[in-house]
PAROKE-219856 format. One record per residue: x, y, z of N, C-alpha, C in turn. Coordinates in steps of 0.2 Angstrom, whole numbers, plus 2048, in hexadecimal, padded with zeros to 3 digits. Layout:
# residues N
XYZXYZXYZ/...
***
This chain:
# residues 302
8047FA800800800800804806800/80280A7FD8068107FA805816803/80981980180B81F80780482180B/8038258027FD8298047F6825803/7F481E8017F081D8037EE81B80D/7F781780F7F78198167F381C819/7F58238177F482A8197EC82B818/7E98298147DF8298137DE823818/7E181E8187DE81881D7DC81C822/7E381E8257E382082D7DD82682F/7DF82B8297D882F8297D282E82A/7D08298237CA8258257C882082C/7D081E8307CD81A8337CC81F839/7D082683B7CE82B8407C682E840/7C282E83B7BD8308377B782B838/7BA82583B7B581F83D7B581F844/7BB8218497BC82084D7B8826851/7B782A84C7B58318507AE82F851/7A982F84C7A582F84A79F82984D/7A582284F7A281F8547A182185D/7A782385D7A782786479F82C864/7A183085E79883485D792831860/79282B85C78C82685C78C825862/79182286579081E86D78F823874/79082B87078E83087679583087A/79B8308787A083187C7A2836877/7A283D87B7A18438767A8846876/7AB84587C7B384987D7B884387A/7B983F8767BC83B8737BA83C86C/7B483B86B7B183D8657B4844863/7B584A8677B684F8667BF852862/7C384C8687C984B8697CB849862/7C584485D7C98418587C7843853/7C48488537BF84C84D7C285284D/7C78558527CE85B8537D385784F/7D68528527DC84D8517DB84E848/7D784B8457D584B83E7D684F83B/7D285583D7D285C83A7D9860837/7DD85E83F7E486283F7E885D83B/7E78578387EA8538357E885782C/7E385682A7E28598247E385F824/7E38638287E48698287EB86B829/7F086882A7F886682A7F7863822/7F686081F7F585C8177F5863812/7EE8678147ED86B8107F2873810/7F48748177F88798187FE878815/80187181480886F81180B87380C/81287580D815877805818871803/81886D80581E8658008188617FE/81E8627F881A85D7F28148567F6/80F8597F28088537F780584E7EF/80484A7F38018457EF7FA8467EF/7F784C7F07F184E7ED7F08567E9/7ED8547E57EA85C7E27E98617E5/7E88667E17E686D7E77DD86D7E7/7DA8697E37D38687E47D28627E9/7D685F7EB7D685B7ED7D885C7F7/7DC8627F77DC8637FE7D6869800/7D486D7FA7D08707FB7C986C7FF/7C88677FB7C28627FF7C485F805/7CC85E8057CE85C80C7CF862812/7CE8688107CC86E8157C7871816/7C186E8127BB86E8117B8868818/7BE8618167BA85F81C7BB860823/7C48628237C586482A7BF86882E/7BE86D82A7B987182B7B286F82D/7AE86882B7A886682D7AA862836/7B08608367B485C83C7B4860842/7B686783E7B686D8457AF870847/7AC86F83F7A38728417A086D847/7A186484779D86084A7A286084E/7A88638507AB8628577A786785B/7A886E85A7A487585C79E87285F/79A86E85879086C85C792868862/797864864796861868798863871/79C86986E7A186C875798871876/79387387278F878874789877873/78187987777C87887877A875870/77686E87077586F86A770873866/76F87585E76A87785B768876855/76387785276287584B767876846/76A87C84876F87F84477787C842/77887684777E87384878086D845/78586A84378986783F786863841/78385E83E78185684278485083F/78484C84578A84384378884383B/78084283977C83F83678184282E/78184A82E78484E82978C84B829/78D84B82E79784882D79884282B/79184082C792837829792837822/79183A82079083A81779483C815/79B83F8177A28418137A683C816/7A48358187A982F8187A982D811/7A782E80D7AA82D8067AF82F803/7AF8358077B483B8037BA83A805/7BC83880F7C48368127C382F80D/7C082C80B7C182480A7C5825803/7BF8287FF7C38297F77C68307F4/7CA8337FA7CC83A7F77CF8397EF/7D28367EF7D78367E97D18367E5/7CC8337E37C68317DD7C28367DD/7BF8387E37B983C7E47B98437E1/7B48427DA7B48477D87AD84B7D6/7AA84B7DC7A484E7DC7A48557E1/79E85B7E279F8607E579E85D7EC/7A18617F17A185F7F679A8647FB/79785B7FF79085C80078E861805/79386780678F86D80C795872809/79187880A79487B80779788280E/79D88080E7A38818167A9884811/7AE8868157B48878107BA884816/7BE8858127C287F8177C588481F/7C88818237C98848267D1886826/7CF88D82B7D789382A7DA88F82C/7E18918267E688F8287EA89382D/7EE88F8337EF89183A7F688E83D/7FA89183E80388E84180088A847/80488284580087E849805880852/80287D85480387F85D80987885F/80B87986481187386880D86E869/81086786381086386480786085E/806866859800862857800860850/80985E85080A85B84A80C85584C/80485384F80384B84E80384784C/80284084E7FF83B8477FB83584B/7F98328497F582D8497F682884B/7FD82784E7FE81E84D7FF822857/7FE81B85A7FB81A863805818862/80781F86681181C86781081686F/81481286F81680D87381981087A/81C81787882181987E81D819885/82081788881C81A88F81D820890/81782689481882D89781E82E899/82383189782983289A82A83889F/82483C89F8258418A58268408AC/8288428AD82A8428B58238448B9/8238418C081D8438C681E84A8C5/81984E8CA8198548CD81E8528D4/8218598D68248588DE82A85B8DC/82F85D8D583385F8D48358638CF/83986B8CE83686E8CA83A8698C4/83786C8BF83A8688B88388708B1/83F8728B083D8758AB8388708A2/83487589E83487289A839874894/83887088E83D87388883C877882/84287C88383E88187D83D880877/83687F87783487C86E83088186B/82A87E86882888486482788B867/82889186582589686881F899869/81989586781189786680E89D861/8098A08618098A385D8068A9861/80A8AC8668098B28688098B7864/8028BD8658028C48608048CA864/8078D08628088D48648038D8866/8078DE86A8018E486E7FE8E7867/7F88E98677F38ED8647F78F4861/7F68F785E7F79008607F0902864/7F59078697F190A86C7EA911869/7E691286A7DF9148697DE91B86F/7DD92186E7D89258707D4922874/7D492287D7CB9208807CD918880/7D191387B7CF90D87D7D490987F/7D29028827D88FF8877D88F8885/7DE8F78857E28F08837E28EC88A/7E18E78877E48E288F7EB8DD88D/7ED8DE8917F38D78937F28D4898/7F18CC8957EF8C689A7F68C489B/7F98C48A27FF8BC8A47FC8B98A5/7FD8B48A27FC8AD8A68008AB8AB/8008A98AF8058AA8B68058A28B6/80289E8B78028978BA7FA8918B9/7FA88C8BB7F588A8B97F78848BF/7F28818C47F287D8C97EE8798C6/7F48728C67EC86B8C47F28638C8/7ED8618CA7F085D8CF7F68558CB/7F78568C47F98528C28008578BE/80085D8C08048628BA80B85C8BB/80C85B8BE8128578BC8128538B7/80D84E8B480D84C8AD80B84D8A7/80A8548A78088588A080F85889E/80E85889581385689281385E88E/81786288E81786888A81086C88A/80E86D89080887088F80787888D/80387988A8038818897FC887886/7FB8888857F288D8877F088F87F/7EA88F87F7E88908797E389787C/7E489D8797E08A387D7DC8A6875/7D58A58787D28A88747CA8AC878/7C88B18737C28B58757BD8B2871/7BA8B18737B28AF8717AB8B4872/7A68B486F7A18B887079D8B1874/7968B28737918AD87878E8A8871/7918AA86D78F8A486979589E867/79A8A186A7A089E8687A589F865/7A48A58617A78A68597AD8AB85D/7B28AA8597BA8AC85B7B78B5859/7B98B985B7BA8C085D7C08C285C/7C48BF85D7CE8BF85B7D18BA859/7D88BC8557DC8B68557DD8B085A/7DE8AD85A7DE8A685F7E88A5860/7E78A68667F08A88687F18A086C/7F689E86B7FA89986E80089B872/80089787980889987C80D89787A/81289587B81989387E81888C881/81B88888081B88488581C88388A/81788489281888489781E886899/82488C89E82C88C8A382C8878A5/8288848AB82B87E8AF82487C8B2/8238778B68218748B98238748C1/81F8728C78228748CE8198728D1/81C86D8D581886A8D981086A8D5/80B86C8D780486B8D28038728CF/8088748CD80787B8C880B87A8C3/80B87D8BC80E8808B680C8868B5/8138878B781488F8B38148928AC/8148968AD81489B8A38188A08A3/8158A78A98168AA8A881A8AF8A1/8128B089D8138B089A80D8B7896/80C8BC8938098C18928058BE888/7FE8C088B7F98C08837F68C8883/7F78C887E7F58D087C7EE8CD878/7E98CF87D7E18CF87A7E18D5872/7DE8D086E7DF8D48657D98D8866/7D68DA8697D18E186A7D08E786D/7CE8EB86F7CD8EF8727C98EC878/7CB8EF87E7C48EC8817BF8EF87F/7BC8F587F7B58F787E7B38F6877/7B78F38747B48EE86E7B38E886E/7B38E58737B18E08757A88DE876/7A48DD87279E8DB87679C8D887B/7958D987E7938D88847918D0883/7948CD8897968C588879A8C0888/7A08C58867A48C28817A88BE888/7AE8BC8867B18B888B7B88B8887/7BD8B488E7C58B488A7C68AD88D/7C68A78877CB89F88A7D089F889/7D289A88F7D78978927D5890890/7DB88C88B7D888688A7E188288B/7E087E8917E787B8917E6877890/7ED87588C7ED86D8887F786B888/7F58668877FC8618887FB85D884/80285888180585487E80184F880/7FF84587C7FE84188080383C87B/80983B88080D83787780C82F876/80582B87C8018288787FF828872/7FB82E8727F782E86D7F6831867/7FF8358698018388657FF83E864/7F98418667F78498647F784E86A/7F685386B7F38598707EB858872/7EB8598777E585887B7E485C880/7DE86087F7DA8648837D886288C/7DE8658907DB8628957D586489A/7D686C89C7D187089D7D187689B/7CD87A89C7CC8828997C888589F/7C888C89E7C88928A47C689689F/7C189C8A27C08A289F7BD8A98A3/7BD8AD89F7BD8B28A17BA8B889F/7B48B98A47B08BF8A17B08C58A0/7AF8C989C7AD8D089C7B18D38A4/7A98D28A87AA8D68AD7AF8D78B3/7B48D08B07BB8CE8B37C08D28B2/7C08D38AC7C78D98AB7C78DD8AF/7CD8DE8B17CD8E48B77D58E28B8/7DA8E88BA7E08E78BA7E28E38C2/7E78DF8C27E98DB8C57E78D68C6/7EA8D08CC7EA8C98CA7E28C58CB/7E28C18C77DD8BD8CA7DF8B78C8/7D88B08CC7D98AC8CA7D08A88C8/7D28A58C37CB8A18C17CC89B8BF/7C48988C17C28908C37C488B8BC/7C68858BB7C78828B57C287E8B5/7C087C8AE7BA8778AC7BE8728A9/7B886C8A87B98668A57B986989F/7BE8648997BC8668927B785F892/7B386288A7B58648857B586E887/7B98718837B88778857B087A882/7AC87C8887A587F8877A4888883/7A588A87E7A889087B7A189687E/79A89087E79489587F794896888/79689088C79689189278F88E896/78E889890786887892787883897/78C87C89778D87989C7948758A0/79587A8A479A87A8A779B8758AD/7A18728AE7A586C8B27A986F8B5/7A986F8BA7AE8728C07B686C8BF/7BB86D8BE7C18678BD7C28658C1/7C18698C87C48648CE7C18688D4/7BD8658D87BB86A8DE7C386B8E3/7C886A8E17CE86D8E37CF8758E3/7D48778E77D587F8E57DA8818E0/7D887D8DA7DE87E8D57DB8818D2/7E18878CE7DB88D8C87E288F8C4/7DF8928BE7E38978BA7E489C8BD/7EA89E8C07EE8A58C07EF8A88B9/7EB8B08BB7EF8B68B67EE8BA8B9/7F28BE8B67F18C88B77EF8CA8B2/7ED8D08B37EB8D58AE7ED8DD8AE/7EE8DE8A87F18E58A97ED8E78A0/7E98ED8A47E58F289E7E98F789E/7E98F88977EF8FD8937EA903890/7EA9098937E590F88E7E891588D/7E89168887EC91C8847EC921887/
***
């Protein structure tokens, strides 16, 4: 078998794996493989080296990323009529099955999804690695190592009357932080329906580790004004770590933060169970322990 049929098997067989999890109602798995996939064709299509497929051919292959991330989103939020359903993804198993052939218009009419510099550690693959977890407990500081940079954005220009904010992320308590393997934050603003309001910033990977914290210490320049901002809107905190079973990045909780929270100085706020909930419908407390995201803030006005 040739390279890149391989490469359609494993696809196809990700796209089964998802989709059954769907069925069976195991929603944060389901979620997990319907990301994993996405960012795999979405890595395909964004490639510059010579690809053993077409440019109409990745164009449909970022067509479907894009249905993978629409039925992930339905599943992290309140359902409604409006939302991607199992029954609509099930019908573009033809298409992972027979990319090289299929040459009909593709059955929903999406555009592929942006392309985005992938984060630490989301040039995945598929195959389940043998190795055992090599991290070390918690109980001893351990630096981590300098790898990608993330795709932090710079400060704003400043504006007449209006104020910028700068988030550190200072630290994050969670009772296992000694096993996270390159952990590091995905910071995005959302409105109340879910939709990104800003560029979506990644960190650094985690300074170090120390007893049941990881630090950052690390500053996000919010891409808005505040009083641009709409009433409801919110800012995530979505941490995620390496799992090198499984080979991919994985969501492990998320923190957010309202409106009427900004205000200069330190705080700290509650973390949730993923999947990450963007509308805020239903929220899981991650540990009735006193673990939470540290940050500070600092408002910047002309």
């Amino acid at each position: 078998m040739s390279d890149v049929n391989k490469t359609i098997q494993k696809w196809h067989a990700s796209f089964r794996k998802g989709t059954d999890f769907d069925s069976w109602g195991q929603l944060v798995e389901a979620i997990d493989e319907y990301q994993i996939l996405a960012r795999q064709l979405q890595k395909e299509v964004q490639s510059t080296n010579p690809s053993d497929f077409t440019e109409d051919q990745k164009k449909t292959l970022g067509k479907f990323a894009t249905c993978l991330e629409m039925r992930s989103s339905a599943l992290q939020c309140t359902q409604s009529q409006e939302e991607f359903k199992l029954e609509d993804l099930k019908k573009l198993e033809i298409i992972i099955k027979s990319i090289l052939t299929y040459n009909k218009d593709f059955p929903f009419d999406v555009q592929p999804v942006p392309l985005r510099i992938l984060a630490p550690g989301e040039e995945e693959n598929l195959e389940v690695e043998e190795e055992e977890d090599a991290a070390t407990g918690a109980g001893s500081p351990e630096s981590f190592p300098n790898r990608v940079p993330g795709t932090l954005l710079p400060r704003l220009p400043s504006e007449p009357r209006m104020s910028l904010l700068t988030i550190k992320i200072d630290k994050i308590g969670l009772k296992d932080a000694g096993q996270c393997i390159d952990p590091y934050m995905t910071v995005s603003v959302k409105d109340l329906s879910g939709i990104d309001l800003n560029p979506v910033q990644d960190t650094p990977v985690a300074t170090r580790k120390e007893d049941t914290y990881i630090h950052f210490s690390v500053d996000i320049e919010i891409q808005r004004h505040i009083e641009r901002l709409p009433k409801g809107a919110a800012i995530f905190f979505e941490f995620k770590h390496y799992k090198p079973k499984k080979g991919f990045t994985s969501t492990k909780c998320f923190a957010f933060m309202e409106m009427d929270e900004i205000k200069p100085g330190p705080i700290v706020i509650e973390l949730y169970k993923k999947p990450t909930d963007f509308k805020r419908k239903k929220l899981q407390l991650l540990t009735k322990k006193p673990l939470y995201l540290h940050l500070h803030q600092t408002l910047h006005k002309d």
